[in-house]
N, C-alpha and C positions, 0 to 999 in steps of 0.2 A: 575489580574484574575477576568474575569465575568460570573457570573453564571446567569439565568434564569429558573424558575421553566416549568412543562410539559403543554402541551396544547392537542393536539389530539393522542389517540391510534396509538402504534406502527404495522406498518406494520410487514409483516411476509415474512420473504425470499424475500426481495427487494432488489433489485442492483439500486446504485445511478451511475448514470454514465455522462457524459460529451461528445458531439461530437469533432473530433480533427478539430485545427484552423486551415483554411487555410497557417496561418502562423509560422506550426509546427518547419517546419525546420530552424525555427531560435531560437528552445527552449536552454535553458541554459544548460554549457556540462561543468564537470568539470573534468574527469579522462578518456575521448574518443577523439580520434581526430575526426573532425566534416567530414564527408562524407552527399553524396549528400543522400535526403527525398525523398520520390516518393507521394506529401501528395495524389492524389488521389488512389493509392494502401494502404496508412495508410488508408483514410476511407473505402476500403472496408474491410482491415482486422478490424478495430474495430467494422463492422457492425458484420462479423465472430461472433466476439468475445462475442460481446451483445447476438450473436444467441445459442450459447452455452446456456448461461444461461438461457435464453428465452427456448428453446426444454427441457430442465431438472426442467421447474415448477417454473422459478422464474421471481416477478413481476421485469420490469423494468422503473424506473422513471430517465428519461432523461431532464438534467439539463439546461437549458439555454444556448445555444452556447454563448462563450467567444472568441470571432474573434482577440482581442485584445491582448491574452492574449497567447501566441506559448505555454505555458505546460500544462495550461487550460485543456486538456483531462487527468493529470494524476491526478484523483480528491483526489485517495486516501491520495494524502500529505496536502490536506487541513481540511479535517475533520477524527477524529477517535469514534468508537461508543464503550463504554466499559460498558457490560448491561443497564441499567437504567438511563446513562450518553452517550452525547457524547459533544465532545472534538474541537471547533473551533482553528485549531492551527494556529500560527503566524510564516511564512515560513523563513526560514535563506536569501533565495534570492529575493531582493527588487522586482523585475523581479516578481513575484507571488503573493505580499500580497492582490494587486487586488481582486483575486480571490475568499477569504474568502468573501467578500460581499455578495454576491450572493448568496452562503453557509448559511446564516443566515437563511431564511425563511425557506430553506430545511431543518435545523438540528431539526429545532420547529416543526415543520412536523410530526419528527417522533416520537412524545408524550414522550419523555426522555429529562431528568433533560441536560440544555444546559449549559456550560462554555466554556472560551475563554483562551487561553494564551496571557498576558498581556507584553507591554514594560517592561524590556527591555530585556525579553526573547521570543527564537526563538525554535519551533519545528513545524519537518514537517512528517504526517503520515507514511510516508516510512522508517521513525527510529524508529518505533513504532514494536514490537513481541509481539504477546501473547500465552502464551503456557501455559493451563490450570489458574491458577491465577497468574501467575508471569506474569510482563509486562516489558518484555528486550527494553532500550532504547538506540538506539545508539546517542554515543555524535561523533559529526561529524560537520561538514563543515554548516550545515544546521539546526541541534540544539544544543542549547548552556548549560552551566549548569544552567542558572536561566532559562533555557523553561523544563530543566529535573528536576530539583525544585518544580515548577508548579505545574507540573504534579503529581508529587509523593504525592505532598500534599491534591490533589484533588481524587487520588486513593486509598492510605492506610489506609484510616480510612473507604473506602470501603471494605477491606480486600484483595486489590491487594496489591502483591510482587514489587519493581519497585528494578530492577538491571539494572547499567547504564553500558555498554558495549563499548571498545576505536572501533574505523571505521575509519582504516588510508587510506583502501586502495580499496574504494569503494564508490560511492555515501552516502548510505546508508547503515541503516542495513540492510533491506529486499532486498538489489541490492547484499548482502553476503551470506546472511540467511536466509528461512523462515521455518517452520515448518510442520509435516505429523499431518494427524491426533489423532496419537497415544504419539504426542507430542516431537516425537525425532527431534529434527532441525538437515536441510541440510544446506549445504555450501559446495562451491569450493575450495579448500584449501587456493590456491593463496591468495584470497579475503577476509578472515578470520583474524584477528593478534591474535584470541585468541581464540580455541575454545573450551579449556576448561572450559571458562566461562559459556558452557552449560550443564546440567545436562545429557544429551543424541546426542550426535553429529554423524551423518553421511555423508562423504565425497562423492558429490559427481562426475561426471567427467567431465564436463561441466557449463562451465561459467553461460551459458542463461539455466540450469538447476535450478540454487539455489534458483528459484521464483515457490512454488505451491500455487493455491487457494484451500483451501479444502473447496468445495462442500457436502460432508456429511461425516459422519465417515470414510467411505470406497472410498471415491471417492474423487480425486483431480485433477484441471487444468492446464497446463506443456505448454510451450513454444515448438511448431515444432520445435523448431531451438537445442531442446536437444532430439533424440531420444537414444540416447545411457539412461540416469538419465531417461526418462519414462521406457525403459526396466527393469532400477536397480528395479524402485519402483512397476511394476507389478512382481517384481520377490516376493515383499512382502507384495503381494496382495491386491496391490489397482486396483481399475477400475480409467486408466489413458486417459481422455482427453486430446488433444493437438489442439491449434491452430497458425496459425503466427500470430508473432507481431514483425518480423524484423523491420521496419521502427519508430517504439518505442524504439527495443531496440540498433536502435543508437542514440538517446538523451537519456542515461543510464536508457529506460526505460522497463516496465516488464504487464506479467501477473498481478500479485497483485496490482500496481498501475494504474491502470484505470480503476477501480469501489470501491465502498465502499461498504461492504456487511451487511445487514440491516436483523437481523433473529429474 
């Protein structure tokens, strides 16, 4: 584990974000059958996407194209920001650890205390939850228990929670689970093996549902590809965005994995 202390003021509601490679559709797939990428329909939805947050007031700092790299636009699995810290993580598929280079300068950037996940463990920001101070990890395919070790070590004497969560039947945690802003976690049933391990669970009905970004208290951002779960969640008054990201999410990927949110 490497730590580095801060250097420049933290921005304020910045999106780090990644363009997608030309050679998306050869990203790593491990619970999808691999169907055909349209990558110039992927970049114009992640232009979409970038625009969203761009129209709602937030800076965006666009990261180096990785041409090299086919998952390279799902940034969030490389770095995580946990207030005054952010988290260079060391990815479970050899296929990505690339990609943390690049992530270096960026994470200095943002004036918070920098650390690394070290050999010979692996975690990737997409097993990463946070809901209020608890920091749900899933242990999965992509991190291991010495990257949830790590981590726990580097949080709790921050005064994070770190509960480690099993993920048999999904990429990820966040490819199961993410959170409202009132902090009750959604999920697809199927995709869950346990979801009493949450203090607040709501089922939702739709696969490409269980991904929101929350945008501000009352407001969060939904996958087009679920309008039934945007219905459920304006029935419980949130102001629900939606854009596509079908072509993401057939290399198991989402809404909340293609930016890191920097507030």
């Amino acid at each position: 584990m490497v730590t580095s202390q801060p250097g420049a003021e933290p921005a304020h509601r910045t999106l780090l974000v990644r363009p997608p490679s030309p050679a998306l559709a050869d990203g790593e797939l491990t619970h999808l059958e691999r169907v055909p990428v349209d990558p110039a329909l992927a970049a114009r939805q992640w232009t979409g996407y970038v625009d969203v947050f761009r129209d709602l007031g937030w800076s965006v700092r666009e990261l180096p194209a990785a041409d090299a790299h086919p998952d390279g636009v799902f940034v969030e699995d490389a770095v995580v920001v946990f207030d005054d810290l952010i988290v260079l993580t060391r990815p479970g598929a050899l296929s990505r650890r690339g990609e943390i280079e690049s992530m270096r300068p960026v994470a200095g950037a943002t004036g918070r205390e920098v650390a690394e996940i070290a050999e010979p463990g692996t975690l990737e920001g997409g097993d990463i939850l946070k809901v209020g101070s608890t920091v749900y990890v899933g242990r999965t395919a992509r991190t291991n228990a010495d990257g949830a070790g790590q981590l726990r070590a580097l949080l709790e004497p921050r005064g994070w929670r770190v509960v480690e969560v099993p993920v048999t039947r999904a990429l990820h945690l966040k490819t199961a689970v993410t959170a409202l802003p009132d902090g009750t976690v959604i999920g697809y049933p199927p995709l869950v093996d346990d979801p009493s391990v949450f203090e607040s669970f709501l089922p939702v009905p739709e696969a490409e549902g269980t991904a929101v970004v929350v945008l501000d208290p009352t407001t969060v951002l939904l996958s087009e590809s679920a309008p039934a779960t945007a219905e459920l969640l304006r029935g419980r008054g949130l102001t629900v965005h939606t854009t596509p990201v079908t072509e993401f999410e057939k290399l198991e990927g989402c809404v909340t994995c293609l930016s890191v949110r920097v507030r």
